[in-house]
LOVOMAR-880247 format. One record per residue (C-alpha): residue in one letter; x, y, z. Coordinates in pm, whole numbers, plus 50000, padded with zeros to 5 digits. Example, Ala and Ser with C-alpha at 12.3 -4.5 7.8 and 13.67 -1.06 7.14 Angstrom:
<sites>
A512304955050780
S513674989450714
</sites>
This chain:
<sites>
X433685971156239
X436765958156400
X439195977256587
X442215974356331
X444715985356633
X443665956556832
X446905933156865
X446375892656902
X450225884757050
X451595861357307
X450715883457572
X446845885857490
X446995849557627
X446475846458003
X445755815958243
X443685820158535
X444335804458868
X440605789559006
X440405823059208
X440345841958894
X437995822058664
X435455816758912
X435265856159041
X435685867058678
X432785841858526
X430485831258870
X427385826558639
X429375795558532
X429735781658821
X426315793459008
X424005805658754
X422635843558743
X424095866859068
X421185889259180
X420485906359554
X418115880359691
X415205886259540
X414835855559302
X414775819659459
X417515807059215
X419925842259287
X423325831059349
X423635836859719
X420905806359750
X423145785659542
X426295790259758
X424515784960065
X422815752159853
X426385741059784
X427465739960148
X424045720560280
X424495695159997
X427735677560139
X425875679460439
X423235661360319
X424945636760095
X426535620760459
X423495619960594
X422245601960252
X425465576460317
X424525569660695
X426195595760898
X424925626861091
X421215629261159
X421195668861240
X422445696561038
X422405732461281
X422255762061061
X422795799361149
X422325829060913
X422535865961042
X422275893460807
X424755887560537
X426435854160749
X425965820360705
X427315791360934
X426535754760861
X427415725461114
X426835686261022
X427885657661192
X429135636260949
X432575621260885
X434485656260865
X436325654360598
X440025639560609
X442025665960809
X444885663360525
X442385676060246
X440745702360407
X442345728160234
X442175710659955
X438745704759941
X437675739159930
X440585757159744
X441815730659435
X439155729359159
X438355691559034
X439005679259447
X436465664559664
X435355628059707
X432605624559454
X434665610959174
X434625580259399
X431315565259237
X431405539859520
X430945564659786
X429015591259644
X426975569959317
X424065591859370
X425685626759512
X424065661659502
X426765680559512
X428835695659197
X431645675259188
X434945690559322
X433545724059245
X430775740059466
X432675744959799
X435535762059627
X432485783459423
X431725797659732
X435075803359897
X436235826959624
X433045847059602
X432925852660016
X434655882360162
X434935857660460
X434885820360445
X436425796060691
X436495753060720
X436765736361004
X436635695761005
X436275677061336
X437395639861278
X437845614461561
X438965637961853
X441385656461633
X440625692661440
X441955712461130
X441305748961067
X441535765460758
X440165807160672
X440295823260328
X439385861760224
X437855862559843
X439645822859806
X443005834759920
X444365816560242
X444185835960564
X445105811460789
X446215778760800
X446405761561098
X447575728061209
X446115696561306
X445065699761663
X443215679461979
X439165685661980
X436855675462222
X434255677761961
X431495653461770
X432915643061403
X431645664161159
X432335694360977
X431765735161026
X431775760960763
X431015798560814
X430985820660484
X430135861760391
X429255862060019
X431165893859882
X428935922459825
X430855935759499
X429575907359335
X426095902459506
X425275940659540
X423025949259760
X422245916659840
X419995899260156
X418665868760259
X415125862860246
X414155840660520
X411325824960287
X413375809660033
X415635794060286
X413065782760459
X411395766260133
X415265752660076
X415315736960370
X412285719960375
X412835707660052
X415615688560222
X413895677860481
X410945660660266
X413515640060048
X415415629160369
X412635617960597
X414145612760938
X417275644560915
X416125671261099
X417185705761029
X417605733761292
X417835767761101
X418085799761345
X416565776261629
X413305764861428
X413305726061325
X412465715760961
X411745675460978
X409625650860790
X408465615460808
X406245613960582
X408675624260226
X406975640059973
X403455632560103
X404155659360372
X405835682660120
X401835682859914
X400705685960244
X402265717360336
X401965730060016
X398235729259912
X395515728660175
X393545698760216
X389375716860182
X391005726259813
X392305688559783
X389655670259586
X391425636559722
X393955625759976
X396965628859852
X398375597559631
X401405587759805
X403875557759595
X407315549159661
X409875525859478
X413555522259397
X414705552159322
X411815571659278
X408955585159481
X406255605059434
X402975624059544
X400175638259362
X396485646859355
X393825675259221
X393055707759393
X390155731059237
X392755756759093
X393325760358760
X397235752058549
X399325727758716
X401885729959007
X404505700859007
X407885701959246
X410545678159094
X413815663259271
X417075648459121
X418905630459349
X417505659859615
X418335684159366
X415235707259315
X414565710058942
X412595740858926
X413105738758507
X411435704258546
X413375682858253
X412865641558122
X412025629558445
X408745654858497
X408045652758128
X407995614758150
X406105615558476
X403335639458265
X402895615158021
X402985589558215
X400025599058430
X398055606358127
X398575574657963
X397465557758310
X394435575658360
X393115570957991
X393875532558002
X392405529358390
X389655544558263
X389315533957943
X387995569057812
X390835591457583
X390625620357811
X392125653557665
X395795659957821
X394595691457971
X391305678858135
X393675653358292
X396165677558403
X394025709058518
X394175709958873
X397045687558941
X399525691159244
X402185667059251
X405735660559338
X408105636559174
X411845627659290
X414165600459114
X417795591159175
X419975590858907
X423225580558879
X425665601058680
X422615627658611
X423345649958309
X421765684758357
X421295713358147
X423055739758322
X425535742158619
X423285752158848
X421495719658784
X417695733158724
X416545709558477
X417485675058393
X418565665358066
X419465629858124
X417735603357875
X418795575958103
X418745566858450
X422055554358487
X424775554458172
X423895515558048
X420195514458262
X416535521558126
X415725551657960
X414105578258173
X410785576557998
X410395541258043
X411625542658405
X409355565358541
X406405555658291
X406125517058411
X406145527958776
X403515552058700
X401235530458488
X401845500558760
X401795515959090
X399215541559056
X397055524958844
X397275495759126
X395985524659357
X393235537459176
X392205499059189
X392425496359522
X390865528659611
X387835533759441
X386695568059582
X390045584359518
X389115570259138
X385985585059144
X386775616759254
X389505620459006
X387355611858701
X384825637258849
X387555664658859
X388675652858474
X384855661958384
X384725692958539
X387555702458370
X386345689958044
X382815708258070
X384395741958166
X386855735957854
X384035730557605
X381855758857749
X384375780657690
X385105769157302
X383045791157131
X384075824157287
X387885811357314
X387945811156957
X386415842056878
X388755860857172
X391735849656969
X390905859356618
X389995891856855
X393395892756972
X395025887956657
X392795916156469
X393955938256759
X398005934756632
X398815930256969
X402555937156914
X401595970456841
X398895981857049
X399865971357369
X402955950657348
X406565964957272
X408365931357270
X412175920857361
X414545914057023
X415295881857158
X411465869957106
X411595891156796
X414295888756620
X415005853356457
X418695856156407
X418905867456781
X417455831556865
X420585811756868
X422665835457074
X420105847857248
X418955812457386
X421275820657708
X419425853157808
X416145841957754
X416305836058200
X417025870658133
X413695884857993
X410845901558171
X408355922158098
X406645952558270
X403065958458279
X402595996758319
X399386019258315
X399106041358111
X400956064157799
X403666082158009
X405136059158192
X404936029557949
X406686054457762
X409716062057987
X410346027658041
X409766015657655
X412416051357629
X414936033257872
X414665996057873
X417445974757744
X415525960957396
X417155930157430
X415565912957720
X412625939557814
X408705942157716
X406475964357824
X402985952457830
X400595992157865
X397135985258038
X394336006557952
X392426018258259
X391915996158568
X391325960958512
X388125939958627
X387865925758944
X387785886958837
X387195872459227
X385175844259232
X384825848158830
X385465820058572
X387985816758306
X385625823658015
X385995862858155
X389465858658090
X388405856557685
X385345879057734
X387835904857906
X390135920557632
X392805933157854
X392905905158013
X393015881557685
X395905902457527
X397745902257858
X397665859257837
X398585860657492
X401275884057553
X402535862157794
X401775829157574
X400195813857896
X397015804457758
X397615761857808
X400075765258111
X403485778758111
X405165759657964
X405515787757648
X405755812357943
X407695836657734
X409565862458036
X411165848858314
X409855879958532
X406295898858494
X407005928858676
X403975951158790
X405165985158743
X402296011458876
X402536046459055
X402726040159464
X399576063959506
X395826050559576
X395346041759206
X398246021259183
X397766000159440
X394615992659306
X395985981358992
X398225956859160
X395905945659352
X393625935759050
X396705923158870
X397625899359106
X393915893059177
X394075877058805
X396925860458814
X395905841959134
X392515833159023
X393285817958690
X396985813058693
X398775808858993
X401135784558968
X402985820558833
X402685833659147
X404015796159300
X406575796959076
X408175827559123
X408025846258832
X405925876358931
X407095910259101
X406635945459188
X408645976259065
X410355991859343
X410896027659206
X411966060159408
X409536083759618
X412346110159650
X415156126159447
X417666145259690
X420216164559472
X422766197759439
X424806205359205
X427366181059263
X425486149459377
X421996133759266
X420656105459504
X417676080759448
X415716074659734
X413096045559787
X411576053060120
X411536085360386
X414866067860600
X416596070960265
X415996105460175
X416186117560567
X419596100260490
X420506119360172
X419826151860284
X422456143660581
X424786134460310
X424496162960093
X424226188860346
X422916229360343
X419126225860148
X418906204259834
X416486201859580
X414216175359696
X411806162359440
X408706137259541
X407756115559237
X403766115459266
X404176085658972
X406566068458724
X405566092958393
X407326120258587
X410236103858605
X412146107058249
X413506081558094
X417156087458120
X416796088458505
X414316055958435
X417376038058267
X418796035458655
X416036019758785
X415745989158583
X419175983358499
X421505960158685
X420885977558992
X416835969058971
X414945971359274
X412265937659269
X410095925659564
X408855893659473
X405055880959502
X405465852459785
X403205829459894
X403765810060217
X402735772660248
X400085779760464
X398155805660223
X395035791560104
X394825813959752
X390665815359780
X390265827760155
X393685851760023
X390855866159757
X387825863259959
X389455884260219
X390895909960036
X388555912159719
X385535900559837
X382605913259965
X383055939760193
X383105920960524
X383395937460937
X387055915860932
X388475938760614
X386995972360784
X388485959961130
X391805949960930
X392055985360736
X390806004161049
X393665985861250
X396725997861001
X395286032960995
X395876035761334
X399316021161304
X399826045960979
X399256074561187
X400536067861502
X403606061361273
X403446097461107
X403156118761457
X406056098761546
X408236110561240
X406636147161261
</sites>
């Protein structure tokens, strides 16, 4: 009911300077906040923002290197570009709707947010200074949170043309927050694959590529798991690589004018089809979609001009066109497609082979699996899943929550717990809107080296991919973030371990994509009668009891049902603790499995043997 004191007057209207709006609504202008742990959290986006007008004057002919420093919650950024005009500086980064992309002439084809992203991250940094360098003169500028700190005046440099910025992000709005050298890493080589030629130098390492997004497959897969040399074709404003590994789903990486979709949107869609349609006509057989599509690896990257995307933070393409009076986006990327790689499959006729002999494994495993498929989902259904093991989130539930709830659906995850107690303090203490908890019964099979038919045969395992609605890919991937919550002891490693196991046999373009994580929850709880602190590892609660002082109560949580679910609500509210499930490059997912799930082999024993050692030499130093 409505507050019938509430008073609507002249002065319930305010007006926010750019400061304001942008530190009171940042998810506008950069998407969700977080502390690092997701690729897409905030602090990636500011840093994102800066590199971009570095890269777009490299894109229009200036600057070849871009030197980049980050050290611990710093970031400094050097091109050598233009600089930008010594009367705007200030401008630039501190009046919202300035900056030199709304010249279409200069910039037709930008990645940078027009007139907005530098001045994003100068009012949420703590610290952020500009310096421009431009033909043997210099201009200074330093702001605190967006406000002006100093000012200084055009002066004589000795340096190259280009332009510095150093930035803090501001830890009351990023709490907790730190880098994670991965992501940046995966950033920057991004970059470096759609600008063949620019070479990178982050923390002293180089990031350069000649090859485009040939080398980008490259790096990603691993060529024994290839079934083909990568398919490399190029055109006008597109590019793109592809080919079939032996995994199973499919594992694209799509570009917008060297933005990196991670949503996808028309362009990937179009390419999708488009690949289908070329492969059935090349051919001549009507494939199924998802005999085509099992096992394929490929990268796609158009330029658009005036690109319409579906968010801010520009992670999925909405644009039906290619340019506002060109070709639709569909037809664009379908007739280079269905000319240029059907031209290649012509020309190469053992990359065609080898294709259509991936297509029919893919179709034989499908059909062998039919039967049983069917009989695992009228299983699953007869087992009312949303009662026996899944406690679902209202805004999957709850129709009338689908419109307003469309926003938070980046928002949902789900935990998978074992067993009753703690499934029940969390299920107690979640926030119903956006949470599920998925409950496992017992430990779950060891699937190495397995098929997907145990997937169906297995019923944890075939409510777990309904629960998830991953059954034909993710694209009805239903939480943004599967969270493995199990107890740190013996047991609950093991769980993990077989959890991930399955997810990187028979679905791990999760994994690639960055949607799966572990729990962090607390070992220790330090209190007296004043104070209560959480604390996740032995330095924390060595730490507590140094802060609290005399002898406190100091409890060790053997596992999450003894924790109750009012303390629970802390843990996996807004100051959530996540580790995220990375995989580098260079991992090859079946030697991953083979080492660690395999066989029992004298490299595993020599591995374990080795960290024992380093375990206990580790203890007699604390004791």
């Amino acid at each position: 009911m409505a507050n019938s004191k509430a008073t609507y007057t002249e002065d319930s209207i305010r007006s926010l300077d750019w400061r304001e709006h942008i530190r009171m609504r940042p998810g506008m202008y950069i998407g969700k906040l977080g502390d690092g742990s997701s690729s897409d959290d905030g602090i990636y986006v500011l840093l994102k923002e800066v590199i971009d007008n570095s890269i777009d004057e490299y894109v229009m002919g200036f600057g070849k290197t871009i030197d980049i420093k980050i050290s611990d919650h710093r970031v400094e950024v050097r091109d050598y570009g233009r600089g930008i005009p010594l009367g705007k500086v200030v401008d630039c980064v501190s009046k919202i709707n300035t900056g030199g992309k709304y010249d279409s002439a200069a910039f037709q084809k930008s990645v940078g947010l027009n007139g907005v992203g530098t001045k994003a991250v100068n009012a949420l940094s703590t610290y952020f200074k500009v310096q421009s360098f431009r033909d043997g003169k210099t201009k200074l500028a330093e702001f605190e949170r967006g406000e002006t700190l100093k000012d200084s005046r055009i002066g004589k440099s000795g340096e190259k043309n280009g332009t510095y910025i150093v930035f803090e992000p501001d830890g009351k709005v990023f709490k907790n927050f730190h880098f994670r050298p991965q992501y940046i890493e995966n950033q920057l080589w991004n970059y470096a694959f759609l600008n063949a030629g620019l070479t990178i130098v982050f923390n002293g390492q180089k990031y350069r590529s000649e090859n485009g997004l040939k080398d980008l497959l490259e790096k990603k897969t691993k060529e024994e798991s290839l079934r083909y040399p990568v398919v490399h074709l190029k055109g006008d404003d597109i590019e793109v690589a592809l080919s079939h590994s032996d995994q199973y789903g499919e594992e694209y990486y799509s570009f917008v004018n060297g933005q990196y979709t991670t949503q996808g949107g028309t362009h990937l869609q179009a390419f999708r089809e488009a690949v289908v349609e070329t492969v059935r006509k090349h051919f001549d057989d009507n494939y199924d979609v998802r005999d085509i599509r099992n096992g394929i690896v490929a990268s796609i990257s158009v330029r658009v001009q005036e690109p319409v995307f579906e968010s801010q933070t520009k992670t999925k393409l909405g644009s039906l066109n290619v340019a506002p009076k060109g070709p639709s986006m569909r037809q664009f990327v379908g007739d280079f497609i269905k000319q240029s790689l059907d031209d290649f499959l012509h020309r190469n006729k053992e990359v065609a082979e080898a294709l259509k002999k991936r297509i029919k494994q893919s179709e034989r495993e499908r059909k062998d699996i039919a039967d049983i498929k069917k009989i695992a989902n009228e299983r699953a259904k007869k087992a009312n899943l949303h009662n026996k093991k899944l406690r679902d989130c209202r805004i999957h539930l709850d129709e009338k929550h689908k419109g307003k709830g469309e926003d938070r659906r980046q928002e949902t995850m789900i935990f998978i717990t074992e067993g009753d107690s703690a499934s029940g303090s969390i299920t107690k203490a979640r926030d119903v809107q956006t949470q599920a908890v998925f409950s496992l019964r017992g430990k779950p099979l060891n699937c190495f080296s397995l098929t997907k038919k145990v997937v169906y045969e297995n019923e944890e395992f075939n409510l777990l991919q309904h629960a998830l609605n991953i059954e034909d890919g993710l694209d009805g991937l239903r939480y943004q973030k599967i969270i493995i919550a199990t107890d740190a002891d013996v047991d609950g490693m093991h769980i993990r371990l077989l959890l991930l196991t399955f997810f990187l046999q028979f679905f791990p373009d999760l994994v690639r994509q960055g949607h799966v994580y572990i729990l962090d929850t607390p070992l220790f709880r330090v209190r007296n009668k004043k104070e209560t602190i959480y604390c996740y590892n032995e330095e924390e609660k060595q730490r507590a009891i140094g802060k609290l002082g005399g002898k406190p109560e100091i409890t060790r949580f053997k596992g999450l049902g003894e924790i109750s679910p009012d303390e629970f609500g802390q843990f996996i509210g807004e100051d959530i603790r996540l580790e995220p499930v990375l995989l580098d490059d260079e991992t090859n997912i079946k030697k991953l499995l083979t080492f660690y799930m395999g066989k029992n082999t004298s490299n595993r024993q020599e591995f374990i043997i080795e960290r024992l050692k380093v375990e206990k030499d580790l203890v007699e130093e604390a004791v």
